[in-house]
N, C-alpha and C positions, 0 to 999 in steps of 0.2 A: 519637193515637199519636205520638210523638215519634222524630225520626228522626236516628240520631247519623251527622253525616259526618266519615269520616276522610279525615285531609289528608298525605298523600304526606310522607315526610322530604324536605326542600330537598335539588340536588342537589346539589355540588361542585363551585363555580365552576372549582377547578382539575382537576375527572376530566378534562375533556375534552381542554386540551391537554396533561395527562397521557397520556394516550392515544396521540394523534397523536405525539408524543414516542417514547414505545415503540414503537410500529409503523411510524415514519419510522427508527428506528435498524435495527431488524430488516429494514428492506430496504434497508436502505441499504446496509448491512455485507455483505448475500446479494449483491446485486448489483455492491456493487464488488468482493469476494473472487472471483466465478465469471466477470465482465466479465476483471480479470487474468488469471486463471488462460484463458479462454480467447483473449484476446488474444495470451499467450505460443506456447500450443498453435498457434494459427494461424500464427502469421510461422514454425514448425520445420515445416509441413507445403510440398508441392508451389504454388506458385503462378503457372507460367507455362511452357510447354512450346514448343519450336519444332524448327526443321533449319537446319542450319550447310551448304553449299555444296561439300565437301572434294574431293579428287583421285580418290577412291572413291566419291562420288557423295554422298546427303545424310547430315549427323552430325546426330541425334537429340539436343538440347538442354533441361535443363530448370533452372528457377532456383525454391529456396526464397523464402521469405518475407522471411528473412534478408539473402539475397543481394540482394533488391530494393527494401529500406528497413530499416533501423536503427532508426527512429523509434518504431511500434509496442509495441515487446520495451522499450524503454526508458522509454517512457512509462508503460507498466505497470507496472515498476518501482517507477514514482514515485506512482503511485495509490496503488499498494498500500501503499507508506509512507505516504502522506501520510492514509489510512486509519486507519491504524493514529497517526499523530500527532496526529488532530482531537483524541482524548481527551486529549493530554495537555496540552491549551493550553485560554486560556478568551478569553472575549469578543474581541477585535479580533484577536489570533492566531486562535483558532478560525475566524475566519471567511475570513482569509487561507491557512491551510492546507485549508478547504473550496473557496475558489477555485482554489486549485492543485491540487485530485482533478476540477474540473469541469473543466479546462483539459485534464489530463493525457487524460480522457476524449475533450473534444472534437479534441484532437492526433492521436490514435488513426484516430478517423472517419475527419478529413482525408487523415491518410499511409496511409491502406490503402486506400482510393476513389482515389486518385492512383496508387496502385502496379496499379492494375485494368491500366490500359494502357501500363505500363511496359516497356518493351522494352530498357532500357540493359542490362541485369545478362547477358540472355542475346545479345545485341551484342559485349559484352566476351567472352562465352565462343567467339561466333563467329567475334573474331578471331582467337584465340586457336589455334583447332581447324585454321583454314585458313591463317595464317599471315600475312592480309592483313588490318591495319588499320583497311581502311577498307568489312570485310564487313560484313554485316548480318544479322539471324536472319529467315527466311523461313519461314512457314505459321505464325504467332503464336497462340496459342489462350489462354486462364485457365482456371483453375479455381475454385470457388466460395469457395475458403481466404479471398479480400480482402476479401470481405462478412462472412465469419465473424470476422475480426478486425474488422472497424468495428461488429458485432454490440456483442461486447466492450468496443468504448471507447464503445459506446452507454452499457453498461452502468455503466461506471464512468463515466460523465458524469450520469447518473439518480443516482449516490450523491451525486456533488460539491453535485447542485442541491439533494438532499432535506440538505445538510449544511447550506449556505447559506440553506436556507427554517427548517429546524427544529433547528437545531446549538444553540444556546443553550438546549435543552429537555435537550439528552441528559447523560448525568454526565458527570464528568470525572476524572482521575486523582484518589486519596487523596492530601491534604494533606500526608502524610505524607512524603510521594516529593518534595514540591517546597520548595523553601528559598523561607524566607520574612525571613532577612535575620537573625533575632533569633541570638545568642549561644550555642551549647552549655553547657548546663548542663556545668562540669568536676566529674570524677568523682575525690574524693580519697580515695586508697588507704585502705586500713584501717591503724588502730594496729595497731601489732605486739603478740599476747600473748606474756610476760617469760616465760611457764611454760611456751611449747610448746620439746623439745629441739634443735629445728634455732636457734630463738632463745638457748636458753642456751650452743648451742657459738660462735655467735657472738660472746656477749658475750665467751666466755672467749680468742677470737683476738684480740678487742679488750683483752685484757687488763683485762678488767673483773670484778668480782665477780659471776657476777647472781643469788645468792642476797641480796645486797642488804647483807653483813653489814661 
């Protein structure tokens, strides 16, 4: 009895980092879209709360995000572009605007881990309240908002990496969009036809026959 073996189609040497391609862009773009968007969210929320000293006894102080780094909210900013501009650059650009989304990311971390124990912002509100320069804000607490933004610039730090590991897989803008140096084809008008009448009252301002005769 004779025994037929079937032998598998060979597979796609390129499926595979076809693949890894697609599902390194699909999180890449998740993660640095909702890394921004919550990076932003966090630096507008509550991030530090104290009491200011006054004539009437203690003023209740409290300092956003905002109020206690700039860096954050700005660097998001620039993820999110620089997101959005991986596509439109290729090989040695590509991978410089992927380095500046890993950066923009790991900036984030930094400045919102730093801002954990920041007390400048509500300092300045304390001198302010009492009148003396050189107060200070007293019974200092946080809130969880500054790990919530270093969450965020995790996140857009995980896009920048998976852009600089698999950037050269993903598309890139149509050809169409980008000058390539070569010449516009010029577009020359059409002859004019002799028989349409907007043409013959011309000729006749011209003082021309344009029946031809």
């Amino acid at each position: 009895m004779d025994y037929v073996t079937v032998v598998p189609p060979p597979r796609s040497e390129a499926a595979g980092p076809a693949r890894a391609g697609r599902l390194s862009l699909a999180v890449a773009l998740l993660s640095g879209a909702l890394g921004a968007a919550v990076a932003l969210l966090a630096t507008r929320q509550q991030w530090s709360e104290g009491t200011a000293t006054v004539a009437g006894g203690d003023f209740p102080l409290t300092a956003k995000g905002s109020d206690v780094t700039g860096v954050p909210a700005a660097l998001a900013i620039v993820g999110l572009a620089a997101l959005v501009a991986v596509f439109a650059v290729r090989k040695a650009g590509r991978f410089a605007v992927a380095a500046l989304l890993a950066l923009s990311g790991a900036g984030i971390v930094a400045a919102a881990l730093l801002g954990v124990n920041d007390a400048s912002a509500l300092d300045e509100q304390a001198a302010k309240a009492s009148g003396d320069a050189s107060a200070t804000v007293a019974a200092l607490s946080h809130t969880a908002w500054p790990y919530v933004a270093a969450a965020g610039g995790a996140l857009i730090l995980l896009a920048g990496l998976l852009a600089l590991r698999y950037g050269r897989l993903w598309p890139a803008m149509s050809g169409r969009y980008e000058r390539n140096g070569a010449p516009r084809p010029v577009r020359r008008p059409k002859a004019a036809d002799p028989d349409r009448p907007e043409e013959m009252w011309k000729a006749l301002d011209r003082g021309e026959d344009p029946t031809g005769a």
